[in-house]
DRENBA-771144 format. One record per residue (C-alpha): residue number from 1; x, y, z. Coordinates in pm, whole numbers, always signed. Each point is the difference from the previous one (the first is absolute). Example, Ala and Ser with C-alpha at 12.3 -4.5 7.8 and 13.67 -1.06 7.14 Angstrom:
<rs>
1; +1230; -450; +780
2; +137; +344; -66
</rs>
This chain:
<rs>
1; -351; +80; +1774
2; -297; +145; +75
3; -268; -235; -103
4; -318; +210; -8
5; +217; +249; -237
6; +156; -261; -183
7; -361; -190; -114
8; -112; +345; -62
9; +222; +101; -258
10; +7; -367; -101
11; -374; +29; -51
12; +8; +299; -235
13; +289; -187; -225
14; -222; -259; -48
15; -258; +169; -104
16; +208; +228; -232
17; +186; -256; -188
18; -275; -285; +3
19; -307; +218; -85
20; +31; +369; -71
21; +347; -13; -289
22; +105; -346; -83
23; -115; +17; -342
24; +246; +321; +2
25; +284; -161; +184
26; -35; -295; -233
27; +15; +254; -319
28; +301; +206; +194
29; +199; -376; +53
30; -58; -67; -395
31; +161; +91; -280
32; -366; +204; -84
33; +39; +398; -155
34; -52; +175; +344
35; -29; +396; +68
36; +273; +218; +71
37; -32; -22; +362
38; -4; -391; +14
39; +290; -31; -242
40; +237; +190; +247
41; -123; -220; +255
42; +29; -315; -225
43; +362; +147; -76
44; +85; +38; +370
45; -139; -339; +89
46; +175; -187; -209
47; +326; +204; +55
48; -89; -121; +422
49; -40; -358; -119
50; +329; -7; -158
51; +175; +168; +297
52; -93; -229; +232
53; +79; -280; -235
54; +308; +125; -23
55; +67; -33; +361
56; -86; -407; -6
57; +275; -256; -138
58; -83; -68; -358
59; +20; -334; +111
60; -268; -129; +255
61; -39; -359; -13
62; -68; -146; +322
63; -138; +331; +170
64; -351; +83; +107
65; -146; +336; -25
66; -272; +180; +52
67; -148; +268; -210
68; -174; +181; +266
69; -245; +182; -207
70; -4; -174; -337
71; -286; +223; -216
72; -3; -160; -351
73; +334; -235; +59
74; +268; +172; -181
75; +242; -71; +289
76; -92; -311; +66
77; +32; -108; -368
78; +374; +194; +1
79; +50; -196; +286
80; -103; -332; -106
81; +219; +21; -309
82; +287; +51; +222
83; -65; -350; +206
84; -122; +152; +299
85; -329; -220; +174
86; -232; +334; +48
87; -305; +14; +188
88; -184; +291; -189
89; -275; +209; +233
90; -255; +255; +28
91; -282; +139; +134
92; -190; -14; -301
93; -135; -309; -148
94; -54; +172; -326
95; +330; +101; -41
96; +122; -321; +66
97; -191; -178; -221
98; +87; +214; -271
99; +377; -95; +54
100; -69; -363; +29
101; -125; +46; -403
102; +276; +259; -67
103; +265; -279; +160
104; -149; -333; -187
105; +181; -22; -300
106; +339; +117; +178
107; +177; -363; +3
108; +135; +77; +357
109; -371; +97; +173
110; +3; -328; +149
111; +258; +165; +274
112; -304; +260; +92
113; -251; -41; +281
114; -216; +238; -68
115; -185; +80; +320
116; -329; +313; +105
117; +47; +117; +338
118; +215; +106; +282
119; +388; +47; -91
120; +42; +11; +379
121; -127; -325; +37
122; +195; -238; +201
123; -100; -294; -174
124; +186; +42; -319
125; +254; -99; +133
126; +375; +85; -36
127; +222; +229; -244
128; +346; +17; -106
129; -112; +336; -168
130; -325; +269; +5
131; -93; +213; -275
132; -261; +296; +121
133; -21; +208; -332
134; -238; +332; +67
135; -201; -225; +231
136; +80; +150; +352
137; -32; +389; -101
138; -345; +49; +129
139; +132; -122; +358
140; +89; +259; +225
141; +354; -14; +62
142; -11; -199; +358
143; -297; -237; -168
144; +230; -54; -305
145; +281; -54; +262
146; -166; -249; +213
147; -75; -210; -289
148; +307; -40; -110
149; +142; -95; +338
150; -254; -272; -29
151; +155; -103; -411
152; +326; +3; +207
153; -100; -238; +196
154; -47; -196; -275
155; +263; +47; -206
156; +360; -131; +1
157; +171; +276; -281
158; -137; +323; -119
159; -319; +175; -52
160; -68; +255; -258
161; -257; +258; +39
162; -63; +295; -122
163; -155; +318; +162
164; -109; +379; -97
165; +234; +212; +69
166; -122; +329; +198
167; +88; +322; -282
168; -247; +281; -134
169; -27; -114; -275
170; -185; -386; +129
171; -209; +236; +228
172; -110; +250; -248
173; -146; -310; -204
174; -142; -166; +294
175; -187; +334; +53
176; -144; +67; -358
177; -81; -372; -56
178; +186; -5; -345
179; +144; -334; +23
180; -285; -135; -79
181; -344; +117; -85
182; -271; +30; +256
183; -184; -303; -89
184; +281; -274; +17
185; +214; +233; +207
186; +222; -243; +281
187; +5; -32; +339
188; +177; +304; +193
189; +368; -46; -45
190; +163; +49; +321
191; +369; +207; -44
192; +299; -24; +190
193; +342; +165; -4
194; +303; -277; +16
195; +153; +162; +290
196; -392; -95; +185
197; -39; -335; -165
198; +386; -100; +130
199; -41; +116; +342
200; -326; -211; +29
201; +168; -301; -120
202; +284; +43; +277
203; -185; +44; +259
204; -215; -314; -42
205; +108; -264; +194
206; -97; -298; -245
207; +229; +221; -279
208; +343; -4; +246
209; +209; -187; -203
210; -143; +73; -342
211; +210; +295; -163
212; -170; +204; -302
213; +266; -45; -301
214; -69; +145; -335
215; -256; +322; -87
216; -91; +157; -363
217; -246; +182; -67
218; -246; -22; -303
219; -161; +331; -153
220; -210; -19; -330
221; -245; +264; -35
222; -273; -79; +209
223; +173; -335; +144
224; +247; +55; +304
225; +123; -242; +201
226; +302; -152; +190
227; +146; -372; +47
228; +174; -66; +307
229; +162; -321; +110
230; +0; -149; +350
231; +227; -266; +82
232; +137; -202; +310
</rs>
């Protein structure tokens, strides 16, 4: 990975999702009337969450896993409930605050480590599972790569992760801004076709015995996304 581009675009999530809209991403992750715009992305996000849910054993006592990425905890809590040991991260301490309130009455947050800061980091240790939701799309595709030859290191089953997928449609919105407005708008979503984002992940030598497994693809209004699963 690049590190000068990585802690660039690092930098300008931070800023994003701990200063400029976390009041916004905390009313998106509620259950809180939203605009038109925000509900298909609340739709889509939710529909994500579920996918790669469905892609974990319901059962997950005894495994570790990070949610690479955690925003307000949603996954973590999903997680949690299932038995899993999670260690719950991101960039913004804000954010994770908010989901250490959101998660307190849950009777299973005692399995959540809720961490601000690095989901690269070496020192959290290791996974039997990772969890990226929407947290690696503003990573250019050999940035987003690179990193998660580094989770692989790390990690003895899968990792989940989702990425945009390269169509008109994403790059018309990118252009006119509409996904969000100007004021709380994110960080520069970086697209990539599958065909791209597969070839990079062969050809890194850290992802050689890692296969990619199952794809889907989420579209809701002004949410698109797609899951796909690496595994050993």
């Amino acid at each position: 990975m690049e590190q000068a581009s990585y802690q660039q675009t690092r930098a300008k999530l931070e800023a994003y999702f701990d200063r400029t809209a976390a009041d916004q991403w905390a009313k998106l992750t509620s259950d809180a009337p939203v605009s038109g715009i925000r509900a298909t992305v609340r739709a889509g996000r939710d529909r994500m969450r579920e996918t790669l849910l469905s892609w974990l054993p319901q059962d997950l006592h005894g495994r570790r896993i990070l949610d690479a990425g955690c925003g307000t905890g949603a996954m973590a809590c999903e997680l949690a409930r299932r038995g899993a040991e999670v260690v719950a991260i991101d960039l913004s301490p804000t954010l994770v605050d908010l989901a250490r309130e959101r998660s307190s009455a849950d009777p299973h947050s005692h399995r959540i480590q809720f961490v601000s800061g690095d989901m690269l980091a070496d020192s959290l240790g290791q996974f039997d599972h990772v969890v990226a939701m929407d947290s690696v799309i503003h990573y250019e595709r050999f940035d987003m790569v690179a990193g998660l030859a580094r989770l692989a290191q790390r990690t003895d089953g899968s990792i989940l992760f989702t990425f945009a997928p390269s169509n008109a449609l994403l790059a018309a919105m990118i252009r006119i801004g509409r996904i969000f407005p100007r004021s709380d708008r994110a960080p520069f979503i970086a697209p990539v076709s599958e065909s791209a984002l597969r070839s990079a992940i062969g050809d890194h030598a850290h992802l050689e015995p890692w296969q990619v497994g199952r794809t889907e693809k989420i579209s809701s209004g002004f949410y698109t996304s797609q899951a796909m699963e690496l595994h050993p």
